[in-house]
N, C-alpha and C positions, 0 to 999 in steps of 0.2 A: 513186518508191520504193514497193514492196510492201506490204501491212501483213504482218504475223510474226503467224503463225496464234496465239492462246492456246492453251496446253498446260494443260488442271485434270486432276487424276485421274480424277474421276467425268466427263467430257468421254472422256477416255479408255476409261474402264470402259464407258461406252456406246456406244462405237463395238466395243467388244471383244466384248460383244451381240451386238450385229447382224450381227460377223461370224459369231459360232457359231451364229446363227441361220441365216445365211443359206448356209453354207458347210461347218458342223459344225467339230469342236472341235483337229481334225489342221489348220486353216487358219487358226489364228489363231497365229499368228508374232509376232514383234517388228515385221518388216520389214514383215507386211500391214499390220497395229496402222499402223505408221509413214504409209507409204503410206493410208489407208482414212482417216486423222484428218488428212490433208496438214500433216504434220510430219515431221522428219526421225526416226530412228533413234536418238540421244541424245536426240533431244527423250521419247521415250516410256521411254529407260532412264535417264533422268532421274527419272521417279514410280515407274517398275519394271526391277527389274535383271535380272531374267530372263524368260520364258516362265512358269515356274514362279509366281514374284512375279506376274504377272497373273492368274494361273488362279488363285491363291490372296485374290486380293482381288476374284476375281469368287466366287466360294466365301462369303468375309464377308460381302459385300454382299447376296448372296439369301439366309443364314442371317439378318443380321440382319431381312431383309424378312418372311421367314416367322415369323420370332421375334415380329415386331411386328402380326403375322396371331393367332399362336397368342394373345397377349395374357398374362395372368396368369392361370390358374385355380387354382383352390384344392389345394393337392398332397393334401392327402387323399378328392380327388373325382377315383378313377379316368374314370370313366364322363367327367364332365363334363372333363375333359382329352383325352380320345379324341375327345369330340364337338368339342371348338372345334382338334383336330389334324386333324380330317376336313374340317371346314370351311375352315381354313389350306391346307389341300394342294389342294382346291376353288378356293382363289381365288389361289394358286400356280401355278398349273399353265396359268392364260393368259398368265403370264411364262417359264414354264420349261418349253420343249418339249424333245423328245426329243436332240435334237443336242446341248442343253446339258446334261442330263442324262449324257448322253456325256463328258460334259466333267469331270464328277462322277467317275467312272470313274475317268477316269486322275490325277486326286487324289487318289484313295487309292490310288495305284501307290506313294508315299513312305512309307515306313513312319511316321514322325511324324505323319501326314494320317489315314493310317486308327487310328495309336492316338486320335488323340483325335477321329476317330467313332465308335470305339468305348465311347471313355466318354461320348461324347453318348447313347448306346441300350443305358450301362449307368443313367444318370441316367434317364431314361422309363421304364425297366421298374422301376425303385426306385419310380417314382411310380405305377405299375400293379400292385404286389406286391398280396397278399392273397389269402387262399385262397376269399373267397364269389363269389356267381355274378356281381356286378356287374366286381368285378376281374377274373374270368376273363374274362367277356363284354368289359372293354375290351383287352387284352392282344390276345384275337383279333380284335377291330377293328383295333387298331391293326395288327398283323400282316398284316390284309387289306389293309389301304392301303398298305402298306410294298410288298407282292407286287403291286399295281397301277403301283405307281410303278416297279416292276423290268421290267412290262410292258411300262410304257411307253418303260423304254429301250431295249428288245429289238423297238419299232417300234409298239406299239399307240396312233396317235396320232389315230384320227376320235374329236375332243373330242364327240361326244353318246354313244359309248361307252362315253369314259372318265367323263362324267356320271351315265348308268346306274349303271356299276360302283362308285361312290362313293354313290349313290343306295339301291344294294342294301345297302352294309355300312352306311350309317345306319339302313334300315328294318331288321335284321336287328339290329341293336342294340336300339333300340327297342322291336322283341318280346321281346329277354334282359330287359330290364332296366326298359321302361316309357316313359313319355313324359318328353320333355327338361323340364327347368323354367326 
């Protein structure tokens, strides 16, 4: 008799990875998911009921990674929230390549998905308000990284480019505003 493969979510979520890694984000199906984790079809709509339901808790799981990238900074310190979002997207980004990022995309195709990205980068720009030169300075940081990450999904993926270009908006920071502490 066989052993009966385990079925965990995160077992799951991680083959569902590697397929949008390997394959991009139109290939990741139930039935690949099914097939790719060698379990059957129930076995994986048993943790997720749709398509949707997976792309949705691969969504949670890199939010909350990057969540725990970005750490806690002080909300009254534009600058110093830009700096440790710049660094979080720095050390994001050898998890989350372009294909996944694609993947991101058609998340916000539900209208429910993008209302609440939206009120995710109404909450960040609330904590980048103010009208002196450090809050402007971080708003346009962060707006540069935001426009790198848009590059990146539109294909700009030689990672010592995307270094440079994150490299640039920190030195560029830096001269607004002064050295980190």
């Amino acid at each position: 008799m066989g052993r009966t493969a385990r079925i965990t979510r995160d077992g799951l979520l991680n083959v569902a990875e590697d397929i949008v890694r390997s394959r991009g984000g139109a290939a990741l199906t139930i039935g690949a998911l099914a097939q790719a984790a060698g379990v059957s079809k129930g076995g994986v709509q048993y943790s997720f009921a749709s398509k949707d339901a997976i792309v949705r808790a691969l969504i949670d799981r890199w939010t909350a990674q990057f969540d725990e990238l970005l750490g806690d900074p002080p909300p009254e310190d534009p600058v110093r929230f830009v700096r440790r979002y710049i660094a979080a997207t720095r050390a994001s980004q050898q998890a989350l390549n372009a294909k996944m990022a694609a993947l991101l995309v058609s998340y916000l195709e539900d209208p429910a998905n993008l209302r609440e990205t939206r009120d995710w980068y109404r909450g960040v720009f609330a904590r980048l308000s103010g009208d002196g030169p450090e809050p402007r300075a971080a708003r346009v940081a962060f707006l540069a990284v935001e426009g790198l990450f848009l590059m990146r999904i539109n294909g700009l993926n030689d990672e010592k480019s995307w270094a440079e270009l994150l490299d640039d908006v920190e030195e560029i920071l830096q001269t607004l505003v002064g050295t980190p502490e």
